[in-house]
PyMOL Python script that loads the backbone (N, CA, C, O; Angstrom):
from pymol import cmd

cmd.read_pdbstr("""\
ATOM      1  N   UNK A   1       0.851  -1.164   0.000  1.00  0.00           N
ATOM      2  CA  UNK A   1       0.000   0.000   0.000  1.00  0.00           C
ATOM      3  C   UNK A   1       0.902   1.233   0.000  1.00  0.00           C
ATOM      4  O   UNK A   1       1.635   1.312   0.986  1.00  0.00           O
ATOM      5  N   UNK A   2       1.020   2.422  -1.095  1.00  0.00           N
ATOM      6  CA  UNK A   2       1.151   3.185  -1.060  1.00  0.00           C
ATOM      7  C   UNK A   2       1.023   4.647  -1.303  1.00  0.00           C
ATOM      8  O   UNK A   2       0.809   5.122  -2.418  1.00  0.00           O
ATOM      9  N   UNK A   3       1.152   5.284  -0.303  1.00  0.00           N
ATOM     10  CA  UNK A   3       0.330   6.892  -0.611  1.00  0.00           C
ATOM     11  C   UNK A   3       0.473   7.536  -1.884  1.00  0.00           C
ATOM     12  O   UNK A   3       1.533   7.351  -2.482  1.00  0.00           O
ATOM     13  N   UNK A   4      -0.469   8.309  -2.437  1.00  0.00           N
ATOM     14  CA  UNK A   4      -0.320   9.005  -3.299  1.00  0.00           C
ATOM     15  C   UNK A   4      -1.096  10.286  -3.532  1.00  0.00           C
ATOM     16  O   UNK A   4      -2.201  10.398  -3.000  1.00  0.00           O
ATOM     17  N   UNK A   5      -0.545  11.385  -4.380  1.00  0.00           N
ATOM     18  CA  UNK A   5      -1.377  11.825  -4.228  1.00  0.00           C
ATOM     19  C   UNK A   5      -1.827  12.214  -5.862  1.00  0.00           C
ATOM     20  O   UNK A   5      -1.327  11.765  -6.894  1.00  0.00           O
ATOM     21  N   UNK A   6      -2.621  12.918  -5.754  1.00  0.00           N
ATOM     22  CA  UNK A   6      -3.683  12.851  -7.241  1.00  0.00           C
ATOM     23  C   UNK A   6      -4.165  14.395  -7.450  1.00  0.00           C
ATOM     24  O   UNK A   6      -4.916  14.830  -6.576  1.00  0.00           O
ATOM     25  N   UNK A   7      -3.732  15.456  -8.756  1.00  0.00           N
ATOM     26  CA  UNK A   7      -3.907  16.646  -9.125  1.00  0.00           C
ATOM     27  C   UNK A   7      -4.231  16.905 -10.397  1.00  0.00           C
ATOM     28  O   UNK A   7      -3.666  16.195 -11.228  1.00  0.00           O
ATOM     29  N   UNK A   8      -5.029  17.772 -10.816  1.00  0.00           N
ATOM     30  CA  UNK A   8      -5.310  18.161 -12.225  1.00  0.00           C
ATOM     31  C   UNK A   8      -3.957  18.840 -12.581  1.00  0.00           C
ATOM     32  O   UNK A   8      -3.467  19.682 -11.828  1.00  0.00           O
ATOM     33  N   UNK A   9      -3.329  18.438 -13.807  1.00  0.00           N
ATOM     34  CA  UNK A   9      -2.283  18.716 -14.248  1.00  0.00           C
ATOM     35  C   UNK A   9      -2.741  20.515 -15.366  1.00  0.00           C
ATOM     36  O   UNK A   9      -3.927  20.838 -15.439  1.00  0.00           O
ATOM     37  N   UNK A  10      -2.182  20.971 -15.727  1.00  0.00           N
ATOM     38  CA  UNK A  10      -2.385  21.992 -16.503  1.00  0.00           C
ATOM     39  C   UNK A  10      -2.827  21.834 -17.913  1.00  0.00           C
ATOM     40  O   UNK A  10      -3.489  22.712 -18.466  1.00  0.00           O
ATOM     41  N   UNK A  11      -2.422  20.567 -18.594  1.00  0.00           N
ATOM     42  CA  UNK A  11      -2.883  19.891 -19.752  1.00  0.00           C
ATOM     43  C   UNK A  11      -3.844  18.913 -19.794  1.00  0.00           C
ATOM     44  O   UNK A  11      -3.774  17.892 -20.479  1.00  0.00           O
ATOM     45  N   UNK A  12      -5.098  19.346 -18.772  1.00  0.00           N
ATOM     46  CA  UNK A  12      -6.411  18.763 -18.688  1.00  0.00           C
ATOM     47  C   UNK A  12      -6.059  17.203 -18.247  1.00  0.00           C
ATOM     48  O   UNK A  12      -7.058  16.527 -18.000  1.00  0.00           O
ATOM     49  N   UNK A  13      -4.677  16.485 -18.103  1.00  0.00           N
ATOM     50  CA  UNK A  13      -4.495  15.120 -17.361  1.00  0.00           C
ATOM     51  C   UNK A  13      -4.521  15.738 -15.941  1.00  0.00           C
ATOM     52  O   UNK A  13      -4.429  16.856 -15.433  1.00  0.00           O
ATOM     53  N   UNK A  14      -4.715  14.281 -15.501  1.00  0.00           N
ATOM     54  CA  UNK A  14      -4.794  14.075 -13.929  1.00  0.00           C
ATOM     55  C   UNK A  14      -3.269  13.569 -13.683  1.00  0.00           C
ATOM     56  O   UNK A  14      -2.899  12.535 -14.239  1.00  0.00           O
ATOM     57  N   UNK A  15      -2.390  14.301 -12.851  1.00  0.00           N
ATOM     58  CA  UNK A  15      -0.839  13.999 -12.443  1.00  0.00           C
ATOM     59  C   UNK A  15      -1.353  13.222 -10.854  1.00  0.00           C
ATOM     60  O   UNK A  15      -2.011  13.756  -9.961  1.00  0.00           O
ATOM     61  N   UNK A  16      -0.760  11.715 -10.896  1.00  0.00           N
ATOM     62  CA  UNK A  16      -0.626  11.695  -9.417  1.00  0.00           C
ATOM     63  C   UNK A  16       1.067  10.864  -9.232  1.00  0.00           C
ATOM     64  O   UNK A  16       1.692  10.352 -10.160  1.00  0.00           O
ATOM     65  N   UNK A  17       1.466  10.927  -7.934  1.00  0.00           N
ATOM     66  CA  UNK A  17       2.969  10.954  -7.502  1.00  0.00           C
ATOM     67  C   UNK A  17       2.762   9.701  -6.316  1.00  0.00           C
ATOM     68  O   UNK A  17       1.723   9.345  -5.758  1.00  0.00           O
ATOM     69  N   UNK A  18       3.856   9.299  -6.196  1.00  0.00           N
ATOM     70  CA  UNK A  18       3.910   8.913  -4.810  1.00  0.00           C
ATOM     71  C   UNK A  18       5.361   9.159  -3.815  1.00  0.00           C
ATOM     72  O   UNK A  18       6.335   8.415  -3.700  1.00  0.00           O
ATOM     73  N   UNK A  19       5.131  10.261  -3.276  1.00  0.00           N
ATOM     74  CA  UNK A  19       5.853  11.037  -2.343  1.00  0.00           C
ATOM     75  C   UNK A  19       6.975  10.270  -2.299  1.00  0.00           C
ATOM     76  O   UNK A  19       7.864  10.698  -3.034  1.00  0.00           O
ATOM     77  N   UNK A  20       7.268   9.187  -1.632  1.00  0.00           N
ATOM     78  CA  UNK A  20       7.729   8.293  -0.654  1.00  0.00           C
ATOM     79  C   UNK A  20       8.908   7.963  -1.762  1.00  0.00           C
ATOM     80  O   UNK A  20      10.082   8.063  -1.406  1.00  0.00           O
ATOM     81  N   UNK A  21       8.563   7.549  -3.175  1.00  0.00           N
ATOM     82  CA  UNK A  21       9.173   7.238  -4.147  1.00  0.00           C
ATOM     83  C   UNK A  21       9.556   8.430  -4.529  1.00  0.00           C
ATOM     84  O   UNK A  21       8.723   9.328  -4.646  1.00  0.00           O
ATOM     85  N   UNK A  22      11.207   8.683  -4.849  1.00  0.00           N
ATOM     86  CA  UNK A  22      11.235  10.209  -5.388  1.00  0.00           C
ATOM     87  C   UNK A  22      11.129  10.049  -6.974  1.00  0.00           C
ATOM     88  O   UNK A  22      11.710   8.985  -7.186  1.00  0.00           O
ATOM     89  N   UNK A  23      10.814  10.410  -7.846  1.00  0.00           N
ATOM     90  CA  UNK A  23      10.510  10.847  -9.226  1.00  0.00           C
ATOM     91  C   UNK A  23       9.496   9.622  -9.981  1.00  0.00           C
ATOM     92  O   UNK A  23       9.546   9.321 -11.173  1.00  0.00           O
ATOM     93  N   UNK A  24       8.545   8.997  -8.906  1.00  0.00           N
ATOM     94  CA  UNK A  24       7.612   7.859  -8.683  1.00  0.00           C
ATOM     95  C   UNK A  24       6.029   8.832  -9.636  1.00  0.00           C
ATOM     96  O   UNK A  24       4.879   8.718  -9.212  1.00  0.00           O
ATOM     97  N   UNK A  25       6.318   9.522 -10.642  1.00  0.00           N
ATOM     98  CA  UNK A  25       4.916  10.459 -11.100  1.00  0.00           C
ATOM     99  C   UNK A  25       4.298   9.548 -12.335  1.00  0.00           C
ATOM    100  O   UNK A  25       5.112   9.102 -13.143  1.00  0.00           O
ATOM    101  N   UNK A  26       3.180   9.312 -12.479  1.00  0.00           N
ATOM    102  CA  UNK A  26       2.664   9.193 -13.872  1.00  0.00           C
ATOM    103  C   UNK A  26       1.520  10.552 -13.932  1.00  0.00           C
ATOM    104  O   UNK A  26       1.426  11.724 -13.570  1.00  0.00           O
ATOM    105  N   UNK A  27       0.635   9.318 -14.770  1.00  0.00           N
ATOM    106  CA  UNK A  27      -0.394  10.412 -15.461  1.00  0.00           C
ATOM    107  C   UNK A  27      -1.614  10.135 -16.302  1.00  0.00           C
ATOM    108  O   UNK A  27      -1.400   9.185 -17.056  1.00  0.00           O
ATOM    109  N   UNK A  28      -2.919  10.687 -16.436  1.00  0.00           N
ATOM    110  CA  UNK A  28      -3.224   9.780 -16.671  1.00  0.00           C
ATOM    111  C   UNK A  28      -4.780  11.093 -17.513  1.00  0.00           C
ATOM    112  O   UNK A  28      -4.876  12.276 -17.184  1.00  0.00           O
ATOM    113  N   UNK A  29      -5.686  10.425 -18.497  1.00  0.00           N
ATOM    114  CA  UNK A  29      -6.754  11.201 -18.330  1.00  0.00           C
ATOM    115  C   UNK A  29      -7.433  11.876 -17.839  1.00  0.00           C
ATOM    116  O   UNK A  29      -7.658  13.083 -17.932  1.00  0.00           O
ATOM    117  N   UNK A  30      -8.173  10.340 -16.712  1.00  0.00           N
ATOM    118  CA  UNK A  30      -9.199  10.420 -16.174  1.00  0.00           C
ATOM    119  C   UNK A  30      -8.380   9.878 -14.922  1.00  0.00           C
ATOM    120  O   UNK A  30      -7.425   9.108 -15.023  1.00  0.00           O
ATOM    121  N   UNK A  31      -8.951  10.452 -13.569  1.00  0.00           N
ATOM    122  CA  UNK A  31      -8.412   9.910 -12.136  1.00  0.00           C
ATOM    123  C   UNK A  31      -8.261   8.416 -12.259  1.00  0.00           C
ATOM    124  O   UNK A  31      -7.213   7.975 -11.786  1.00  0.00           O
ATOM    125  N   UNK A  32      -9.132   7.504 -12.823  1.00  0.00           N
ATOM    126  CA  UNK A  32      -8.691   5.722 -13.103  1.00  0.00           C
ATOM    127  C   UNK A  32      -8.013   5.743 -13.721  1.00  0.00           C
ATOM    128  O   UNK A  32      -7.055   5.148 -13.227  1.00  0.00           O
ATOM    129  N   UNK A  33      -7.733   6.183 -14.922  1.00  0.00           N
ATOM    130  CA  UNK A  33      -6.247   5.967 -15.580  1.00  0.00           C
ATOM    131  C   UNK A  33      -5.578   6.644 -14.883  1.00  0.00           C
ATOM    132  O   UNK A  33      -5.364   5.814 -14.000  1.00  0.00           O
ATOM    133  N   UNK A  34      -5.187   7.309 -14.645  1.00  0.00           N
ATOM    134  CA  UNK A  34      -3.767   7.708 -14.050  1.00  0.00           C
ATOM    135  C   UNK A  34      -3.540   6.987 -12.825  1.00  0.00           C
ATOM    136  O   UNK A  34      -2.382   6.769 -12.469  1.00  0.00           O
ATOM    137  N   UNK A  35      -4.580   6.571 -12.099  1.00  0.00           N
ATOM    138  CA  UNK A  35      -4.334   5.609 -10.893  1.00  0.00           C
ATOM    139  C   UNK A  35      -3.603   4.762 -11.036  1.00  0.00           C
ATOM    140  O   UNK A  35      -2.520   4.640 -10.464  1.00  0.00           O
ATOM    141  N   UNK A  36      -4.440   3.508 -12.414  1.00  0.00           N
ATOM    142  CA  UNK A  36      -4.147   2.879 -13.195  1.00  0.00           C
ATOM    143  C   UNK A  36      -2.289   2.973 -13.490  1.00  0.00           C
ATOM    144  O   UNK A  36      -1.382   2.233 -13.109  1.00  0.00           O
ATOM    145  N   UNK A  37      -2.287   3.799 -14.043  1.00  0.00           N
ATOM    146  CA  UNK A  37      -0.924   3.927 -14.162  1.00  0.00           C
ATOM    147  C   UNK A  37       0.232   4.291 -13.374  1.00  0.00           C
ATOM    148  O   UNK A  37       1.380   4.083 -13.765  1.00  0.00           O
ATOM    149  N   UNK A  38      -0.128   4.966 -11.993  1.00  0.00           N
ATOM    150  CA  UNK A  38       0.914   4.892 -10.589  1.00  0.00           C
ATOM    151  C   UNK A  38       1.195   4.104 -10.222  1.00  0.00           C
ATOM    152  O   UNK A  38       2.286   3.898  -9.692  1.00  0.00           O
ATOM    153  N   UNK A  39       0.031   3.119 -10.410  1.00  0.00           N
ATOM    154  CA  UNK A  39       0.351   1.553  -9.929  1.00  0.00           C
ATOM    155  C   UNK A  39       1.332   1.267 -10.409  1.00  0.00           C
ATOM    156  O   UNK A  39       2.423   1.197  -9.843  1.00  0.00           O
ATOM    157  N   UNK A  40       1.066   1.037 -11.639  1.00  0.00           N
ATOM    158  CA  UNK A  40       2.441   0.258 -12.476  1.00  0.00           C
ATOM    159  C   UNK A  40       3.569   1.199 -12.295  1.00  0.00           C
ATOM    160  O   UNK A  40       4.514   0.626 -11.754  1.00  0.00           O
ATOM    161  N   UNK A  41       3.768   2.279 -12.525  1.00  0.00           N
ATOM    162  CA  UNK A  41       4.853   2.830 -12.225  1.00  0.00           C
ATOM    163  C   UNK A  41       5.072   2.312 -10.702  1.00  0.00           C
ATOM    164  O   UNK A  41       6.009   1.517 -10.765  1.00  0.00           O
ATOM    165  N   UNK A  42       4.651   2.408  -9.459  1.00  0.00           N
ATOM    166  CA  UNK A  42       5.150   1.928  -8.560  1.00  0.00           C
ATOM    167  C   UNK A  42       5.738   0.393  -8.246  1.00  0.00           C
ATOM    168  O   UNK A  42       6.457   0.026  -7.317  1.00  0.00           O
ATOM    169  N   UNK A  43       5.245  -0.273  -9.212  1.00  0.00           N
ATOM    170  CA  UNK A  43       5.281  -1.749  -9.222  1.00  0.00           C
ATOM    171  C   UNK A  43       6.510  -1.969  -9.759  1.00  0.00           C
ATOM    172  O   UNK A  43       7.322  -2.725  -9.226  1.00  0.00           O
ATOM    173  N   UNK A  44       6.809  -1.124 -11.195  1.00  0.00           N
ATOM    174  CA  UNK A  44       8.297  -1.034 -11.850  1.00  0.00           C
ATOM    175  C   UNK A  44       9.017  -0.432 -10.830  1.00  0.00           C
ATOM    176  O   UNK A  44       9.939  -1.201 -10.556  1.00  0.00           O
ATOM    177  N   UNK A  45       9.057   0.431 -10.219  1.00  0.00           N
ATOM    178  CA  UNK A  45       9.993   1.543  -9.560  1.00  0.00           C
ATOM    179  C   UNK A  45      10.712   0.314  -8.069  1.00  0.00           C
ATOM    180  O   UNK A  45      11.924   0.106  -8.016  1.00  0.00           O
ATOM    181  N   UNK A  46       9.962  -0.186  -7.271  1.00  0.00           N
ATOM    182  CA  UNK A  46      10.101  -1.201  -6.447  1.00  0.00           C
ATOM    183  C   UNK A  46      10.201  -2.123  -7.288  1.00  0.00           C
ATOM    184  O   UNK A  46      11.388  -1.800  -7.331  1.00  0.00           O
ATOM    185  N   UNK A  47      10.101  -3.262  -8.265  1.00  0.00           N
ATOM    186  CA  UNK A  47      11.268  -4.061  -9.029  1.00  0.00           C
ATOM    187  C   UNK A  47      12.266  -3.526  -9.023  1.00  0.00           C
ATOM    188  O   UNK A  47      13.138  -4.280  -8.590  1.00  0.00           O
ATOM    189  N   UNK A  48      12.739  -2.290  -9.365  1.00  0.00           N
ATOM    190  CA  UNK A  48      14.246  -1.694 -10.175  1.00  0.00           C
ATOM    191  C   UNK A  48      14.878  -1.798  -8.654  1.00  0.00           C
ATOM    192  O   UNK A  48      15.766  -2.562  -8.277  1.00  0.00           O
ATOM    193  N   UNK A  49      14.144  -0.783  -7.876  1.00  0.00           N
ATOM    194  CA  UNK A  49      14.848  -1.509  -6.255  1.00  0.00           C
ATOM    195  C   UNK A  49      15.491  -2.474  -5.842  1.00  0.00           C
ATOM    196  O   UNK A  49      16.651  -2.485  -5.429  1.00  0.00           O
ATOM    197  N   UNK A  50      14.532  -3.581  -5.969  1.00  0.00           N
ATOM    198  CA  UNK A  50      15.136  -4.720  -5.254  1.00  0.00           C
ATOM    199  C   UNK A  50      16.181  -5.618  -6.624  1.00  0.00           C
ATOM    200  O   UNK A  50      17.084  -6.412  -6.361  1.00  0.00           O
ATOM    201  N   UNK A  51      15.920  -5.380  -7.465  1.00  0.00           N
ATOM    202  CA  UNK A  51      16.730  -5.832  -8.676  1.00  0.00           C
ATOM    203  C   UNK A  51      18.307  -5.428  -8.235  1.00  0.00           C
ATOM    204  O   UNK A  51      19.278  -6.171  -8.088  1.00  0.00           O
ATOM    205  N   UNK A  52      18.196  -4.005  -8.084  1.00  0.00           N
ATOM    206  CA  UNK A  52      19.606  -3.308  -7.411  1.00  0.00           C
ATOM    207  C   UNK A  52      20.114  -3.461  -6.284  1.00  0.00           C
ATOM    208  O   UNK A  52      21.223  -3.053  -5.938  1.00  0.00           O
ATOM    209  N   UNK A  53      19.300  -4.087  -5.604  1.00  0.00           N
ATOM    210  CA  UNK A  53      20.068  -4.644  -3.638  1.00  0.00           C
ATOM    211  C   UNK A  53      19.708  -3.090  -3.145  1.00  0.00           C
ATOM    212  O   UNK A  53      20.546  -2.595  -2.391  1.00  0.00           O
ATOM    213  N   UNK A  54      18.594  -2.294  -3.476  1.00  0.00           N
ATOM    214  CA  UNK A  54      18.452  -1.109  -2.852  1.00  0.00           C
ATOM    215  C   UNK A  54      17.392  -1.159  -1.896  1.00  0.00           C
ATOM    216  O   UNK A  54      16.338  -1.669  -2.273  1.00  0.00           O
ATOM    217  N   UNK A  55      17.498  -0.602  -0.401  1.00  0.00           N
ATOM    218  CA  UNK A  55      16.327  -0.889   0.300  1.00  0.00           C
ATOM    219  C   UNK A  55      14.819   0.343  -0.455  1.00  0.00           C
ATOM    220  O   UNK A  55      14.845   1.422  -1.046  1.00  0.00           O
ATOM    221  N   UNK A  56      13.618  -0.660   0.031  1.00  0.00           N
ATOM    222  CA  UNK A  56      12.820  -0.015  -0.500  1.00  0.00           C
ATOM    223  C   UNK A  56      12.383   0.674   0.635  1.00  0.00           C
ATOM    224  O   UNK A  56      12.663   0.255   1.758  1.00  0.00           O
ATOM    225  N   UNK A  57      11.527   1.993   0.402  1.00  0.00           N
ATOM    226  CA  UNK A  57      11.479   2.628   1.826  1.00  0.00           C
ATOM    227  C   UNK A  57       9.905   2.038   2.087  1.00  0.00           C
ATOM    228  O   UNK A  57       9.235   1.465   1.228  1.00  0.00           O
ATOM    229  N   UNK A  58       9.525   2.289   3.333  1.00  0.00           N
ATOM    230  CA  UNK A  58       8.568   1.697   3.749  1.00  0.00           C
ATOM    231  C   UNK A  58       7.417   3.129   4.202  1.00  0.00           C
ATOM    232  O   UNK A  58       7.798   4.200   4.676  1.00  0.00           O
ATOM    233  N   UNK A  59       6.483   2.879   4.000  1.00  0.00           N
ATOM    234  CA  UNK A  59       5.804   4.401   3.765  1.00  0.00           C
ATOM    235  C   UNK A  59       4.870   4.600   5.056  1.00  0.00           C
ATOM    236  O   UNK A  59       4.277   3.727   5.689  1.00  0.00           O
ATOM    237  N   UNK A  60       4.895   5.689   5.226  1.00  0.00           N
ATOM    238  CA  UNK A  60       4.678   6.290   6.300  1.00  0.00           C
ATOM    239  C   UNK A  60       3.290   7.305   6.170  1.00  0.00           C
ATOM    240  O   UNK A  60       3.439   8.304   5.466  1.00  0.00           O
ATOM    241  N   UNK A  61       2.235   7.138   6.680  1.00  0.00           N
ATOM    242  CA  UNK A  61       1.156   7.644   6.436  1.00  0.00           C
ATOM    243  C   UNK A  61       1.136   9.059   7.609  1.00  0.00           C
ATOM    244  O   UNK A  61       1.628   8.901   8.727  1.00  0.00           O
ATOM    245  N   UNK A  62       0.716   9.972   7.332  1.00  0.00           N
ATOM    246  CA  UNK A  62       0.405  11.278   7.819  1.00  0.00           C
ATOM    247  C   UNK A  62      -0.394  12.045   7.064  1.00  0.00           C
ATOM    248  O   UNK A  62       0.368  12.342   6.144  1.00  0.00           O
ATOM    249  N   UNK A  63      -1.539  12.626   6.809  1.00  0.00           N
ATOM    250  CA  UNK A  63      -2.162  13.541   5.787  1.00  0.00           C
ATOM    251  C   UNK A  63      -2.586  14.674   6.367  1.00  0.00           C
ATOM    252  O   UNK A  63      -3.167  14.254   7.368  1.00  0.00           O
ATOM    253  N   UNK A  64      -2.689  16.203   6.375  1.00  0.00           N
ATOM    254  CA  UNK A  64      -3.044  17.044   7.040  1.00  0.00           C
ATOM    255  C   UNK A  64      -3.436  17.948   5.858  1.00  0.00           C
ATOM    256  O   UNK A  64      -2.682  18.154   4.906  1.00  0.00           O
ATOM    257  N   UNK A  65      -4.584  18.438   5.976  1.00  0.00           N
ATOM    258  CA  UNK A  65      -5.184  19.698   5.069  1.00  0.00           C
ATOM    259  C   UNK A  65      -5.207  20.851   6.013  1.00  0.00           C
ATOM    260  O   UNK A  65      -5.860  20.869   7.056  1.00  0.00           O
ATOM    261  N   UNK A  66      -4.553  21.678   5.632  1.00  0.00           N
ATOM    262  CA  UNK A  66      -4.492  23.087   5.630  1.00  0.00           C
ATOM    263  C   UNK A  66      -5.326  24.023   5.445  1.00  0.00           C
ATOM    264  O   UNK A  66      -5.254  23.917   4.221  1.00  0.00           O
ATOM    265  N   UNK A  67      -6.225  25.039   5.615  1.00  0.00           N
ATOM    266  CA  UNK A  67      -7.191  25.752   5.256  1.00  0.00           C
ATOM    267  C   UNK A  67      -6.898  26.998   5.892  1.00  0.00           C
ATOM    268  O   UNK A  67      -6.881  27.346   7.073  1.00  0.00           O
ATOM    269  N   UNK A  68      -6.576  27.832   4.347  1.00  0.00           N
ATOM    270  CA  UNK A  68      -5.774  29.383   4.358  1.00  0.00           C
ATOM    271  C   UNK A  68      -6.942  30.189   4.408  1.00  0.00           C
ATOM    272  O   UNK A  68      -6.844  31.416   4.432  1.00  0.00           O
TER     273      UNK A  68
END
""", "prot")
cmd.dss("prot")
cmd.show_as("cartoon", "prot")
cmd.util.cbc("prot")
cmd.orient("prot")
């Protein structure tokens, strides 16, 4: 399970990331596709990890909204 988060990009896609992973971004249409596709990017990104003897980090949940 890992966090992510999910934004309207400027070119009408939906950008979502997962923090924890640094440069862990896809992208996607519609919020299911791009979900769709973090997954797999996260799924590749942790293969390439452990392929390399690199520890994977283990994710840490905290969420706080702000209201300016």
């Amino acid at each position: 399970m890992r966090e992510v988060i999910l934004y309207p990009g400027e070119d009408g896609y939906w950008v979502v990331e997962c923090p924890i992973l640094p440069g862990c971004i896809s992208q996607g249409k519609t919020k299911d596709e791009a979900l769709k596709n973090i997954k797999e990017a996260i799924s590749c990104y942790i293969h390439s990890l452990e392929d390399d003897n690199l520890l994977v980090p283990k994710e840490k949940f905290e969420v706080s909204v702000v209201v300016v």
